[in-house]
N, C-alpha and C positions, 0 to 999 in steps of 0.2 A: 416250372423251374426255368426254364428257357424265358422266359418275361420277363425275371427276375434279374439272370442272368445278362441278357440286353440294359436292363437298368442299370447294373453296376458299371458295365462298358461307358453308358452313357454319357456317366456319372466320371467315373474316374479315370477312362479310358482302357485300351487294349492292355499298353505299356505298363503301365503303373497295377493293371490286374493280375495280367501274369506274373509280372515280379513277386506281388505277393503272394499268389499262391504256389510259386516255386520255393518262396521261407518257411510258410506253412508245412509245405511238403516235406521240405527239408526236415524241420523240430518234429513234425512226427516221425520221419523216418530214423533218425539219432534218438529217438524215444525208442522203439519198437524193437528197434536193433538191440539196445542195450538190456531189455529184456527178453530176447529171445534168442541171443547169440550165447552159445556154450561153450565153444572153443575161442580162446583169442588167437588173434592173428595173426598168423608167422610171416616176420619181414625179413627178406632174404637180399643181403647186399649183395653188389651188383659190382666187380670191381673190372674197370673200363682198364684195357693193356694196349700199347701204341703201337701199332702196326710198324715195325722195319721200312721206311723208304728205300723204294727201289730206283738205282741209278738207273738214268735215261738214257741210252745208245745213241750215239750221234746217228744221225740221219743221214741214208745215203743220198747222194745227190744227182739225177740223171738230166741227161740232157738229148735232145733231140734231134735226130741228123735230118737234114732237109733235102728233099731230092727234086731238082726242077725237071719238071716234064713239059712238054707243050700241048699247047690248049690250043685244039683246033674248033669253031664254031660253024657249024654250016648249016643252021638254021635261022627265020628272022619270024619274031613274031609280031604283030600288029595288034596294035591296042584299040578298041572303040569306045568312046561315051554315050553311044546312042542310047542304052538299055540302061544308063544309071539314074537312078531317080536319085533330087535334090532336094534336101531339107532342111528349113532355118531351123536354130539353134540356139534359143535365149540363155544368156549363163549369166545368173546374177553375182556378182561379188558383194558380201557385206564388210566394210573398212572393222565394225566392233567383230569381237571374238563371241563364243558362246558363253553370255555372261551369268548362265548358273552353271557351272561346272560344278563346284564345289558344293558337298548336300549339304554344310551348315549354311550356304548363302541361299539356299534352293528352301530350307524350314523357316530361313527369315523372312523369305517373302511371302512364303506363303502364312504363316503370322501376320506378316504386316497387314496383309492383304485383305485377310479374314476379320482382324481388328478395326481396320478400314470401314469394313464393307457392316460388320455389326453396330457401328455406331450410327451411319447412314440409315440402317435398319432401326435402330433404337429414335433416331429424330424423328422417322416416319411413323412410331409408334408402329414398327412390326415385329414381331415376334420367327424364331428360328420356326417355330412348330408351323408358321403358314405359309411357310415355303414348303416346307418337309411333306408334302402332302404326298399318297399312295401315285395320284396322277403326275403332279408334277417331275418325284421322282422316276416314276417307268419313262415319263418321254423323254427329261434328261438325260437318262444312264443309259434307259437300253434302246431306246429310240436315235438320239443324238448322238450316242455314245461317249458322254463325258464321265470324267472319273468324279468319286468322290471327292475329293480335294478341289475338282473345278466347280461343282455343288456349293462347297462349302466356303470357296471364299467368292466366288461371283454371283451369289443367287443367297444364302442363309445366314452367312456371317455367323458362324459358328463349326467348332472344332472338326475335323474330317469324320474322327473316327463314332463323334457324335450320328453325321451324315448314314456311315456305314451299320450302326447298328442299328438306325429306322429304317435303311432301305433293306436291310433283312424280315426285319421285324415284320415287314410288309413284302416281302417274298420278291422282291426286284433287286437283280444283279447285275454287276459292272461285265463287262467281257471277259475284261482280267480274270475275277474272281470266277465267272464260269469255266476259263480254260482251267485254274487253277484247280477247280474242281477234280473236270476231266484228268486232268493229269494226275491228280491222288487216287482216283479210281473211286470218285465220287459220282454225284448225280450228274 
């Protein structure tokens, strides 16, 4: 099932699978319901009342008496630089801004990119699948540590989530998706 499963991913992606199997979901459950619900459903209106504004009290206003004392000092301290250690300090300035800010300008490039990179692949007569290999993926992803998405448009030319469902397939994971793991209280 899980094979299968990966193929449809592959196929039609993440996005566009779960959508439908949340319609799916949905038409059975509006099926199911309407044969098995006995009672209908009591809608109970809700009528919203305007809370009374409460006048503000003007603010009192205080102020602060100053009392001058004298400040007498009778000690002097001395400073030394013998004991401070000095270190350069490159600081680069870039004049452009961070120019993927914005995630639809961030999925154009990486389209373009992916698009690019497949036709390059297509002149050379290569195929997504001889990239996608068990080795090449472990030493990109968890060796090098690149994400899927750097897979797929600098090295396969083909779709991320394409990437994500062989490097399962094939039991090799991103960081990411390990921590993500961890954090669900998975493997």
């Amino acid at each position: 099932m899980d094979a299968e499963i990966y193929a449809l991913v592959a196929k039609y992606g993440f996005k566009t699978l779960h959508s439908r199997l949340v319609d799916i979901m949905r038409e059975e459950y509006a099926y199911l319901q309407s044969q098995f619900q006995t009672t209908p459903l009591q809608v109970k209106e809700v009528v919203l009342q305007e809370a009374p504004i409460a006048e503000k009290k003007p603010k009192k206003t205080y102020t602060k008496k100053t009392v001058a004392k004298p400040v007498e000092v009778h000690e002097t301290v001395e400073l030394s630089l013998d004991n401070v250690e000095l270190k350069d300090v490159i600081v680069t300035v870039s004049d452009k801004p961070n120019q993927y800010r914005d995630p639809k300008d961030i999925k154009e490039f990486q389209k373009n990119a992916v698009d690019a990179k497949r036709v390059e692949n297509e002149a050379a007569g290569l195929e997504p699948s001889h990239f996608l290999t068990k080795d090449n993926l472990k030493h990109w992803i968890e060796v090098e540590g690149r994400t899927y998405a750097w897979v797929a448009r600098e090295k396969a030319g083909c779709p991320e989530s394409q990437v994500a469902a062989t490097a399962q397939m094939m039991g090799v994971k991103s960081k990411i998706s390990k921590k993500r793991g961890i954090m669900m209280g998975g493997k």
